[in-house]
PASE-112930 format. One record per residue (C-alpha): residue number from 1; residue in three letters; x, y, z. Coordinates in steps of 0.1 Angstrom, whole numbers, plus 5000, padded with zeros to 4 digits. Layout:
BEGIN
+-----+-----+------+------+------+
:   i :  aa :   c1 :   c2 :   c3 :
+-----+-----+------+------+------+
: NUM : ALA :    X :    Y :    Z :
...
+-----+-----+------+------+------+
END
This chain:
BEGIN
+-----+-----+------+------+------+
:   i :  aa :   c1 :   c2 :   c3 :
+-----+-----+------+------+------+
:   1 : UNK : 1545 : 5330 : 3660 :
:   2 : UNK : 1550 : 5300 : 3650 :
:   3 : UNK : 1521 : 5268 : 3645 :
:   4 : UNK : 1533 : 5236 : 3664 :
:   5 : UNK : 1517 : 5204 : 3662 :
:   6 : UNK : 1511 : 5192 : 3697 :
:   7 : UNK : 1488 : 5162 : 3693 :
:   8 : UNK : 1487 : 5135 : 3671 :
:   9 : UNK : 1453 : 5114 : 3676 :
:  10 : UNK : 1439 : 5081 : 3657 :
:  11 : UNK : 1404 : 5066 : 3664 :
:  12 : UNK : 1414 : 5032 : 3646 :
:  13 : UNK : 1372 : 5021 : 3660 :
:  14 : UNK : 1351 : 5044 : 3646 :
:  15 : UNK : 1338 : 5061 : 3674 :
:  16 : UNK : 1354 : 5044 : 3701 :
:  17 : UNK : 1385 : 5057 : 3724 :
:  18 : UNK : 1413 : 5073 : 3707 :
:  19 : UNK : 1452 : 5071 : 3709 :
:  20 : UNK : 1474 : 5098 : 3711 :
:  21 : UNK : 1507 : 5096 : 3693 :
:  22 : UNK : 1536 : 5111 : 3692 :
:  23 : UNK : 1548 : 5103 : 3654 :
:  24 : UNK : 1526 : 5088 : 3628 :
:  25 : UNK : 1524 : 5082 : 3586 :
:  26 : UNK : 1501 : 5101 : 3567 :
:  27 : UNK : 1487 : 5077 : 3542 :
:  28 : UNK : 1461 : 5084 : 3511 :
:  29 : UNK : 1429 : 5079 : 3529 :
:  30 : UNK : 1447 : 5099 : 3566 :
:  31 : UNK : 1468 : 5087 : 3596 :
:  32 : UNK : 1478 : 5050 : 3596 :
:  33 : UNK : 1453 : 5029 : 3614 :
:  34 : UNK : 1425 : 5061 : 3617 :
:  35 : UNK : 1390 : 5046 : 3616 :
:  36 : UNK : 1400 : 5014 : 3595 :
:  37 : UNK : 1378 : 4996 : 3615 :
:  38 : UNK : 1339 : 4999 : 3624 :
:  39 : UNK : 1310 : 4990 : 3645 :
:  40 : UNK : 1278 : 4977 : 3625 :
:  41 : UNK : 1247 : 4967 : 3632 :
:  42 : UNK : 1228 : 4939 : 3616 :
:  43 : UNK : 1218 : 4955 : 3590 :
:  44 : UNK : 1250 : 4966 : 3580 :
:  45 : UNK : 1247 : 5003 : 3594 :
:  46 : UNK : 1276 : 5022 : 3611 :
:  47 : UNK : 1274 : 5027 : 3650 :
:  48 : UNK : 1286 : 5056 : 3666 :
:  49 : UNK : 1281 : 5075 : 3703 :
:  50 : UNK : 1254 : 5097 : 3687 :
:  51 : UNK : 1233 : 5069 : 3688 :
:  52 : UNK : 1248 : 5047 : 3716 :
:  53 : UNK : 1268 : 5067 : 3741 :
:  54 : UNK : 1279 : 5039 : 3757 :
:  55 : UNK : 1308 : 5036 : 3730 :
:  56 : UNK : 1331 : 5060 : 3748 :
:  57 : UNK : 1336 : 5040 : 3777 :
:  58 : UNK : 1353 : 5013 : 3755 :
:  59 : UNK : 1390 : 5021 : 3748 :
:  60 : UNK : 1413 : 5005 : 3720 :
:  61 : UNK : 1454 : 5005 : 3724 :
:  62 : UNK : 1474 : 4993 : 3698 :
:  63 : UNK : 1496 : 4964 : 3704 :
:  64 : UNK : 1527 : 4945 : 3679 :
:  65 : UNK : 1498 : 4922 : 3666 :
:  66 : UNK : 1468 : 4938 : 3665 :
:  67 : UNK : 1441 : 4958 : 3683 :
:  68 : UNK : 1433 : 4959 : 3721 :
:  69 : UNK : 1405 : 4966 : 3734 :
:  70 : UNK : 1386 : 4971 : 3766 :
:  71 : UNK : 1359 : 4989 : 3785 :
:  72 : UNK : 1363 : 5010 : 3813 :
:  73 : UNK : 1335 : 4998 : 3832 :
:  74 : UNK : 1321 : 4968 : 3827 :
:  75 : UNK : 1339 : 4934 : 3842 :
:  76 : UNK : 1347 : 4919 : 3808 :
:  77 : UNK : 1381 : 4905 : 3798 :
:  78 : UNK : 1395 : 4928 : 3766 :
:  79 : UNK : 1395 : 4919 : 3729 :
:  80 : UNK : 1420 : 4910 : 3708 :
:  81 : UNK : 1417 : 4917 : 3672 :
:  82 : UNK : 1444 : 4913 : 3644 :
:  83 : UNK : 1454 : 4932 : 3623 :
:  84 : UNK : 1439 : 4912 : 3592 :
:  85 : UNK : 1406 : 4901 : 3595 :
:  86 : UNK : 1405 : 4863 : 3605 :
:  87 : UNK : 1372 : 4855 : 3579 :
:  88 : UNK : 1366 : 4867 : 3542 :
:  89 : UNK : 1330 : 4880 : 3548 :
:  90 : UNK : 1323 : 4910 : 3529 :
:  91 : UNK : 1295 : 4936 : 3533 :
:  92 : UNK : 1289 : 4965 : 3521 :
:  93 : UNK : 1288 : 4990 : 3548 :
:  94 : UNK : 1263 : 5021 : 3550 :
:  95 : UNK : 1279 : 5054 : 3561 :
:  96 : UNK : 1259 : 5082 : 3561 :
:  97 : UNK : 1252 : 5084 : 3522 :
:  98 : UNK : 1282 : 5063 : 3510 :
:  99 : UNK : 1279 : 5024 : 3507 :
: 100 : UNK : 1318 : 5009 : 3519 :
: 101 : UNK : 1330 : 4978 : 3514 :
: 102 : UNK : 1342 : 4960 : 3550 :
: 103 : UNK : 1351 : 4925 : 3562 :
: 104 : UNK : 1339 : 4908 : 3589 :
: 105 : UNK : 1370 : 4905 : 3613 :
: 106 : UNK : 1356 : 4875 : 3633 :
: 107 : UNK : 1330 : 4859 : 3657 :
: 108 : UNK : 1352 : 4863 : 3686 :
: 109 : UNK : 1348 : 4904 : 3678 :
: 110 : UNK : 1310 : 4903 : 3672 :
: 111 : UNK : 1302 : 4884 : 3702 :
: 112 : UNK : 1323 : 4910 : 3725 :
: 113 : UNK : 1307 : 4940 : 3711 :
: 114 : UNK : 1271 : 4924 : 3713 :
: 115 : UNK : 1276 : 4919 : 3749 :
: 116 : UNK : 1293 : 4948 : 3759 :
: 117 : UNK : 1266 : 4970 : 3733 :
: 118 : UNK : 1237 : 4948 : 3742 :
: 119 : UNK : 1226 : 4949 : 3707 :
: 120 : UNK : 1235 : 4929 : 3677 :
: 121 : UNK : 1270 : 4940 : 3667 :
: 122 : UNK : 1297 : 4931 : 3638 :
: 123 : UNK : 1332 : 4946 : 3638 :
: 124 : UNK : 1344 : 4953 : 3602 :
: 125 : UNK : 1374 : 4965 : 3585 :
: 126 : UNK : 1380 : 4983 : 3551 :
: 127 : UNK : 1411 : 4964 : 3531 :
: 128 : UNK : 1433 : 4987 : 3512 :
: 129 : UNK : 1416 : 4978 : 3480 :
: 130 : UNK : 1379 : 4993 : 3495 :
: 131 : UNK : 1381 : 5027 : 3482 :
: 132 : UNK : 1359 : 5055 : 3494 :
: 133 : UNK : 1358 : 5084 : 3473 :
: 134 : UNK : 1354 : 5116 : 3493 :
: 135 : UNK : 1328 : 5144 : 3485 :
: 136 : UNK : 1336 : 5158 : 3449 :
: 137 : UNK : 1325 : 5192 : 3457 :
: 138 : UNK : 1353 : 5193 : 3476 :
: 139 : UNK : 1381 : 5178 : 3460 :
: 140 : UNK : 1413 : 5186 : 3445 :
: 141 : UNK : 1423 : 5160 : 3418 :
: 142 : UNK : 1388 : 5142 : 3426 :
: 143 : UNK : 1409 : 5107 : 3437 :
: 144 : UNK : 1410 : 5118 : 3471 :
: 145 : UNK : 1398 : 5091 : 3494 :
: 146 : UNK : 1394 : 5079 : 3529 :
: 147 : UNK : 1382 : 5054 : 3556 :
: 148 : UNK : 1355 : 5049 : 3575 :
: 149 : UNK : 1356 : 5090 : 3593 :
: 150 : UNK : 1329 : 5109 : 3585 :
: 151 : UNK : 1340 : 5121 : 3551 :
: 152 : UNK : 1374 : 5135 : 3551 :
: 153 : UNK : 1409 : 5119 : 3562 :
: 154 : UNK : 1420 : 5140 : 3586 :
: 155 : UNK : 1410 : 5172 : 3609 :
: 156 : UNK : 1428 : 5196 : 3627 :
: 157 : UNK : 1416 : 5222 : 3657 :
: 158 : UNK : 1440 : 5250 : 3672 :
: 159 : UNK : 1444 : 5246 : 3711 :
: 160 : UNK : 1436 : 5285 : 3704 :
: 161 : UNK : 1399 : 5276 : 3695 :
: 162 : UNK : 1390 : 5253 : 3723 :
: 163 : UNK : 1408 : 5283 : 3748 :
: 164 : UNK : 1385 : 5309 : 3731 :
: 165 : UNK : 1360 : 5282 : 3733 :
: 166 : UNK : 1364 : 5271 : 3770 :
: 167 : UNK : 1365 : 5309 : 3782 :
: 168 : UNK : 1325 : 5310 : 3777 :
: 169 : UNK : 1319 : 5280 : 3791 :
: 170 : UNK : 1308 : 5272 : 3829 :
: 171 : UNK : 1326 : 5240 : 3828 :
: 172 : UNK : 1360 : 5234 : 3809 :
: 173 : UNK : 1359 : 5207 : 3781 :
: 174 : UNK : 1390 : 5190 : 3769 :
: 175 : UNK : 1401 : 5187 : 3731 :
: 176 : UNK : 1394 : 5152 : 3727 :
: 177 : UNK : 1354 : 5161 : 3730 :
: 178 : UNK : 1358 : 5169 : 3693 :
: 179 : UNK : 1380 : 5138 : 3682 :
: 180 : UNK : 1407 : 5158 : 3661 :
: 181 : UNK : 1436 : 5140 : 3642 :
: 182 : UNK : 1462 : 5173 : 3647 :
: 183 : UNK : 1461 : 5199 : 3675 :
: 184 : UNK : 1485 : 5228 : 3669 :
: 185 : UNK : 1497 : 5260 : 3693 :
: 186 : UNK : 1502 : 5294 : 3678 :
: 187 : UNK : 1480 : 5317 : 3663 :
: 188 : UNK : 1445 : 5333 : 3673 :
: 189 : UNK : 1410 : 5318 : 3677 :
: 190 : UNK : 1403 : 5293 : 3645 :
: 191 : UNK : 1430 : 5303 : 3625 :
: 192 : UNK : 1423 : 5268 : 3613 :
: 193 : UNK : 1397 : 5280 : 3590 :
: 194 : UNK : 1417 : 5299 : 3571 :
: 195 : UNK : 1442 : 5270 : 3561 :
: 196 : UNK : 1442 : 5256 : 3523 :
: 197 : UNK : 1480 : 5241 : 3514 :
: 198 : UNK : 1504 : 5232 : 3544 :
: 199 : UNK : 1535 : 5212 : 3550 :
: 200 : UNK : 1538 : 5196 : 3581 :
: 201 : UNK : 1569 : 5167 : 3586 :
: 202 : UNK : 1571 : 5153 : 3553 :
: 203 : UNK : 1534 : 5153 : 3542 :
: 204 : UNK : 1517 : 5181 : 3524 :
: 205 : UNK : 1476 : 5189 : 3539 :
: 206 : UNK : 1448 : 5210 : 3522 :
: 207 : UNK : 1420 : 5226 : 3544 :
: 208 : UNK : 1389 : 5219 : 3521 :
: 209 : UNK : 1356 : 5223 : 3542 :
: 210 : UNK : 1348 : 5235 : 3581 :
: 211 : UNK : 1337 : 5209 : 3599 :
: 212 : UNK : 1301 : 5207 : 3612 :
: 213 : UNK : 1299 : 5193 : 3652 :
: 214 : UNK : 1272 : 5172 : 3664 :
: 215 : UNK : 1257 : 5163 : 3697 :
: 216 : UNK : 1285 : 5138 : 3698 :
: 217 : UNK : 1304 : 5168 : 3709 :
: 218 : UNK : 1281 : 5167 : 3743 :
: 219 : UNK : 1288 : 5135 : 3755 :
: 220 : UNK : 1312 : 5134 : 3783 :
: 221 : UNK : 1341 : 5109 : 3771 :
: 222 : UNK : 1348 : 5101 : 3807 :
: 223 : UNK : 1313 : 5092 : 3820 :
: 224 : UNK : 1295 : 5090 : 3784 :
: 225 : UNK : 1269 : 5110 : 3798 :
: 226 : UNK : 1252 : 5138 : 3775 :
: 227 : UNK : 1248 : 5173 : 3778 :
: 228 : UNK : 1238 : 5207 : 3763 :
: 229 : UNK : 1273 : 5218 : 3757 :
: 230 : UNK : 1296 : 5226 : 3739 :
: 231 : UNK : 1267 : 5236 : 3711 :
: 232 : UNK : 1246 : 5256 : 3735 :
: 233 : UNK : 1280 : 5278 : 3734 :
: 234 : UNK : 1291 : 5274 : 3703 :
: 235 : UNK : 1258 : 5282 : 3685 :
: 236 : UNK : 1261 : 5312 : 3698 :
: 237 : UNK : 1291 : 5324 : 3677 :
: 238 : UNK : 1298 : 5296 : 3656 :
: 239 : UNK : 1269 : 5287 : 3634 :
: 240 : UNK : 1263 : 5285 : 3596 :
: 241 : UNK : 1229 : 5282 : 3586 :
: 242 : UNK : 1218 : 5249 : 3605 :
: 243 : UNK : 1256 : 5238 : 3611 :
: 244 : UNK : 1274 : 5243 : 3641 :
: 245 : UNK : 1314 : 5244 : 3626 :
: 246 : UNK : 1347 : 5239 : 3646 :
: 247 : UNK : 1378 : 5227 : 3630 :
: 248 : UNK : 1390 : 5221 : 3592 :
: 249 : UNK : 1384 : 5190 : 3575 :
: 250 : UNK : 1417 : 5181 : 3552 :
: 251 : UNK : 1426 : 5161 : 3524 :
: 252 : UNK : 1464 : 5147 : 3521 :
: 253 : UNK : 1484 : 5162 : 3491 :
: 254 : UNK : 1514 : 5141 : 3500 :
: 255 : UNK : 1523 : 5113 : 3524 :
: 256 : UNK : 1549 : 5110 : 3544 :
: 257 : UNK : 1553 : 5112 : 3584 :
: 258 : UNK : 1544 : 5140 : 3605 :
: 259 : UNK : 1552 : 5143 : 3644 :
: 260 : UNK : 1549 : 5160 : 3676 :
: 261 : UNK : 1567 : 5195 : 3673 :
: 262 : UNK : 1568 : 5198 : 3635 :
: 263 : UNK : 1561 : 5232 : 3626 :
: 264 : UNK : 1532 : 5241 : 3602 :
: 265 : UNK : 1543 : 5257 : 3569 :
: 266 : UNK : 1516 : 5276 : 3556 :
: 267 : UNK : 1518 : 5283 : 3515 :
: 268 : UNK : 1512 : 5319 : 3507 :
+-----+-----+------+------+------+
END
């Protein structure tokens, strides 16, 4: 049977609302655009939903010039942000355990998100010259880099898994509770797992680590309220140790552009 890619998904906010594609460039550090931008606090810390939920309700589009980008809820006109930052304030932004450089993209930005966060709130953006190594341990030619994701450039699921997933489950979820870059068809129940060098379009993929799901899987992306599932579930069948895993973590061999109905080449 053959593996189809049938989504294509950026998150160019960390965190916030995602965009589906239908065709997009795999570039060094993962999809064009994915998670080049982020939410910090004032003391230079990344925001996500883990622990303000309130981040899902706020949606970004992409537009000729820049970023849109609304909420869902609140009465607030939406943000427009450019695609170059409009100040040349730098900060070095704390990620989990890696220190990235952003800058600043403006006031205009950091007053929206402090309102609509209700909490002191800068909006930054990593340049092409802020490199972020990813973990060694897991590297191939140890220059592999990426944005501001959680450590790798790009992850894939197989609609397979969530199916498997969704049969336990009292309530369906949707895919987008896990915020993959590539969705495929074919194949069994986390196939994904097994995958080390792919083609896919023109860009070659490596599968280097399982990727281990957090309670920002539990929040519902359409209400932002939080729940016990998918992990209640998942822990059940899916756990490692302490780590909850679902999907594959990859690392980009070769650039190029990948889109809707490409097949996935697996090497053997």
């Amino acid at each position: 049977m053959a593996i189809i890619i049938t989504e294509i998904n950026i998150y160019p906010i960390k965190s916030l609302g995602g965009i589906s594609l239908h065709s997009a460039q795999v570039e060094d550090r993962g999809l064009q655009y994915d998670r080049r931008w982020v939410l910090a606090d004032g003391q230079d810390r990344f925001m996500t939903q883990r622990e303000n939920q309130q981040m899902t309700l706020i949606d970004v589009a992409i537009e000729c010039d820049g970023l849109k980008i609304s909420h869902r809820t609140k009465d607030i006109d939406p943000l427009k942000v450019p695609f170059d930052p409009q100040t040349d304030d730098n900060h070095m932004i704390t990620i989990w355990d890696d220190v990235v450089r952003g800058v600043r993209v403006s006031d205009l930005a950091d007053a929206w998100f402090t309102e609509v966060l209700g909490k002191e709130t800068h909006l930054f953006y990593q340049p092409d010259e802020s490199i972020r190594p990813t973990d060694p341990k897991y590297s191939i030619t140890r220059k592999e880099h990426t944005s501001f994701s959680d450590g790798y450039p790009i992850l894939i699921i197989g609609q397979a898994s969530l199916d498997f997933l969704n049969e336990k489950l009292d309530e369906k979820i949707e895919m987008r509770r896990f915020r993959p870059n590539l969705v495929f068809s074919g194949g069994e129940a986390h196939d994904e797992d097994s995958f080390r060098y792919f083609q896919v379009g023109e860009a070659k993929l490596a599968g280097v680590k399982l990727c281990a799901r957090c309670v920002l899987t539990t929040i519902n992306p359409d209400t932002a309220e939080k729940g016990k599932e998918p992990l209640k579930t998942l822990a059940q069948y899916r756990s490692n140790g302490n780590k909850i895993l679902f999907g594959q973590n990859l690392l980009v061999v070769e650039k190029g552009e990948i889109k809707i109905g490409d097949e996935i080449v697996l090497e053997v």
